[in-house]
Wavefront OBJ file of the C-alpha trace (Angstrom):
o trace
v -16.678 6.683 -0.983
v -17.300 6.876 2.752
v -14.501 5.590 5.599
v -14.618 3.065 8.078
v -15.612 3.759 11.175
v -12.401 2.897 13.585
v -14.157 4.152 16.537
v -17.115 1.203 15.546
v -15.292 -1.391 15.548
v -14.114 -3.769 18.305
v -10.262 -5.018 18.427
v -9.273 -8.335 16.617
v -13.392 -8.616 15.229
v -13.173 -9.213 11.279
v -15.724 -8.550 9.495
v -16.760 -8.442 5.749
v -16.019 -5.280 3.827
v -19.376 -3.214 3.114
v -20.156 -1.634 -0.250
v -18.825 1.440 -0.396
v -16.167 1.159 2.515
v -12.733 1.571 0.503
v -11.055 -1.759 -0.594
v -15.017 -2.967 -0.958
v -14.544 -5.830 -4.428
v -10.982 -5.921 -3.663
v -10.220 -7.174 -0.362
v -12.588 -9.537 1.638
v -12.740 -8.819 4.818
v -11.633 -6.124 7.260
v -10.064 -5.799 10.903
v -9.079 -3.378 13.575
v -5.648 -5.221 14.562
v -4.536 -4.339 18.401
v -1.515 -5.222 20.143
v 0.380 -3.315 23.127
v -1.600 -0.219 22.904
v -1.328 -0.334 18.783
v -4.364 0.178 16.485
v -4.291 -0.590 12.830
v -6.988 -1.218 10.541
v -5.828 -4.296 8.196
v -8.014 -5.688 5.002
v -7.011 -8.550 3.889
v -8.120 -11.782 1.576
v -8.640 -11.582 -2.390
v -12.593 -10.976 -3.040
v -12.691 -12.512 -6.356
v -11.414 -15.813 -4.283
v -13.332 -18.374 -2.816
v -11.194 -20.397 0.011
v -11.092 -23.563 1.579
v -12.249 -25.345 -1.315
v -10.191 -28.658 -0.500
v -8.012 -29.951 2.331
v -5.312 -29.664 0.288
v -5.235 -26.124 -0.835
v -5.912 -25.412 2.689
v -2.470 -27.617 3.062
v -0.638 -25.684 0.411
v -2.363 -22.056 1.276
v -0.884 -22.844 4.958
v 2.799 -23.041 4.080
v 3.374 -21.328 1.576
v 2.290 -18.508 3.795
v 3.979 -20.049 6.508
v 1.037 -19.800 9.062
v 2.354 -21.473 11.946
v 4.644 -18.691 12.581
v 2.318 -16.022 11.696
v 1.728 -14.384 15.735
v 1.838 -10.636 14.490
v -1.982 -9.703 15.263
v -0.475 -6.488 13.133
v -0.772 -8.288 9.602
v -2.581 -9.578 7.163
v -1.284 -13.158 6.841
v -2.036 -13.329 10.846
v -5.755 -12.639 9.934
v -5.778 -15.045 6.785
v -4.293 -17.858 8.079
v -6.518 -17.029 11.395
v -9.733 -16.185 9.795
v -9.929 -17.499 6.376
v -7.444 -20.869 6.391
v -7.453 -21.958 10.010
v -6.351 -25.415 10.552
v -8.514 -26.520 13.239
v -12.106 -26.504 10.611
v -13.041 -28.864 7.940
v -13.731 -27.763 4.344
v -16.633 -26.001 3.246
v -17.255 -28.424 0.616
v -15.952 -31.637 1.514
v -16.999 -32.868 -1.966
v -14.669 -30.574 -3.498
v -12.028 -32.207 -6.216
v -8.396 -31.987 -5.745
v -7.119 -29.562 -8.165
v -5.040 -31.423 -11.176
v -2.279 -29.678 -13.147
v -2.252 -30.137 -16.987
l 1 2 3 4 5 6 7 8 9 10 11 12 13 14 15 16 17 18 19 20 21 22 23 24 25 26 27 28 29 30 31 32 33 34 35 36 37 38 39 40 41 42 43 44 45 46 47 48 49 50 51 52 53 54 55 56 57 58 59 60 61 62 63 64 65 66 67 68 69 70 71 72 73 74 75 76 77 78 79 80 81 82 83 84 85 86 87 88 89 90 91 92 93 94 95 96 97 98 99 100 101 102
Protein backbone atom coordinates (compact mmCIF):
# COMPACT_ATOMS: atom_id res chain seq x y z
CA UNK A 1 0.00 0.00 0.00
CA UNK A 2 1.78 3.20 -0.98
CA UNK A 3 1.57 6.72 1.29
CA UNK A 4 0.33 9.95 0.56
CA UNK A 5 2.33 12.31 -0.65
CA UNK A 6 2.29 15.33 2.14
CA UNK A 7 4.80 17.22 0.28
CA UNK A 8 1.97 17.06 -2.95
CA UNK A 9 -0.53 18.38 -1.52
CA UNK A 10 -1.63 22.00 -0.98
CA UNK A 11 -3.04 23.21 2.62
CA UNK A 12 -6.88 23.06 3.32
CA UNK A 13 -7.36 21.29 -0.63
CA UNK A 14 -9.57 17.99 -0.08
CA UNK A 15 -9.50 15.72 -2.31
CA UNK A 16 -10.88 12.14 -2.92
CA UNK A 17 -8.88 9.25 -1.54
CA UNK A 18 -7.02 7.26 -4.48
CA UNK A 19 -6.93 3.47 -4.67
CA UNK A 20 -4.32 2.30 -2.91
CA UNK A 21 -3.58 5.46 -0.64
CA UNK A 22 -4.34 4.00 3.01
CA UNK A 23 -7.95 4.61 4.31
CA UNK A 24 -8.86 4.15 0.28
CA UNK A 25 -12.94 2.24 0.71
CA UNK A 26 -13.00 3.52 4.12
CA UNK A 27 -12.83 7.12 4.35
CA UNK A 28 -13.93 9.51 1.47
CA UNK A 29 -11.94 12.07 1.09
CA UNK A 30 -8.58 13.36 2.30
CA UNK A 31 -6.90 16.76 3.50
CA UNK A 32 -3.68 18.35 4.53
CA UNK A 33 -5.22 20.51 7.54
CA UNK A 34 -2.92 23.80 8.36
CA UNK A 35 -3.25 26.19 11.02
CA UNK A 36 -0.44 28.41 12.84
CA UNK A 37 2.44 26.66 11.35
CA UNK A 38 0.60 23.03 12.04
CA UNK A 39 0.36 20.28 9.36
CA UNK A 40 -1.87 17.30 9.71
CA UNK A 41 -3.16 15.07 7.21
CA UNK A 42 -7.02 14.37 8.17
CA UNK A 43 -9.43 11.71 6.16
CA UNK A 44 -12.57 12.00 6.86
CA UNK A 45 -16.37 11.04 5.56
CA UNK A 46 -17.79 7.30 5.50
CA UNK A 47 -17.18 5.86 1.76
CA UNK A 48 -19.95 3.47 1.80
CA UNK A 49 -22.18 6.86 2.37
CA UNK A 50 -23.72 8.92 -0.03
CA UNK A 51 -24.56 12.62 1.49
CA UNK A 52 -26.78 15.32 0.98
CA UNK A 53 -29.50 13.24 -0.10
CA UNK A 54 -32.33 15.63 1.37
CA UNK A 55 -32.50 19.04 3.04
CA UNK A 56 -33.32 17.49 5.95
CA UNK A 57 -30.59 15.07 6.64
CA UNK A 58 -28.42 17.86 5.70
CA UNK A 59 -30.55 19.61 8.74
CA UNK A 60 -30.06 16.73 11.10
CA UNK A 61 -26.28 15.79 9.82
CA UNK A 62 -25.58 19.65 10.77
CA UNK A 63 -26.43 19.51 14.46
CA UNK A 64 -25.97 16.65 15.54
CA UNK A 65 -22.41 17.35 14.63
CA UNK A 66 -22.81 20.68 15.79
CA UNK A 67 -21.27 22.43 12.66
CA UNK A 68 -21.70 25.91 13.42
CA UNK A 69 -19.11 25.72 15.99
CA UNK A 70 -16.87 23.49 14.17
CA UNK A 71 -13.65 26.39 13.39
CA UNK A 72 -10.78 23.78 14.16
CA UNK A 73 -9.30 23.51 10.45
CA UNK A 74 -7.40 20.53 12.61
CA UNK A 75 -10.48 18.02 12.44
CA UNK A 76 -12.51 16.06 10.73
CA UNK A 77 -15.99 17.40 11.54
CA UNK A 78 -14.41 20.97 10.35
CA UNK A 79 -13.86 19.30 6.89
CA UNK A 80 -17.35 17.42 6.86
CA UNK A 81 -19.48 19.94 7.79
CA UNK A 82 -17.16 22.26 5.36
CA UNK A 83 -16.79 19.98 2.49
CA UNK A 84 -19.39 17.39 2.47
CA UNK A 85 -22.64 19.14 4.44
CA UNK A 86 -22.12 22.85 3.90
CA UNK A 87 -25.11 24.89 4.44
CA UNK A 88 -24.81 27.43 1.87
CA UNK A 89 -25.59 24.50 -1.38
CA UNK A 90 -28.76 22.89 -2.35
CA UNK A 91 -29.20 19.09 -2.50
CA UNK A 92 -27.82 16.95 -4.99
CA UNK A 93 -31.06 15.45 -5.67
CA UNK A 94 -33.70 17.75 -4.93
CA UNK A 95 -36.18 14.94 -5.77
CA UNK A 96 -34.94 13.00 -2.99
CA UNK A 97 -37.77 11.61 -0.33
CA UNK A 98 -37.68 12.50 3.23
CA UNK A 99 -36.60 9.54 5.08
CA UNK A 100 -39.72 7.89 7.18
CA UNK A 101 -39.19 5.84 10.35
CA UNK A 102 -41.21 2.56 10.72
Amino acid sequence: MGKINKDAMSCNSPRPLRKGEPGYGVKKKVVLGCKSGRQKLIKYGAAGYEHNYSDSAKKSFRARHKCSSASDTLSARHWACKDLWPSNKKTKNPTAKKRTRK
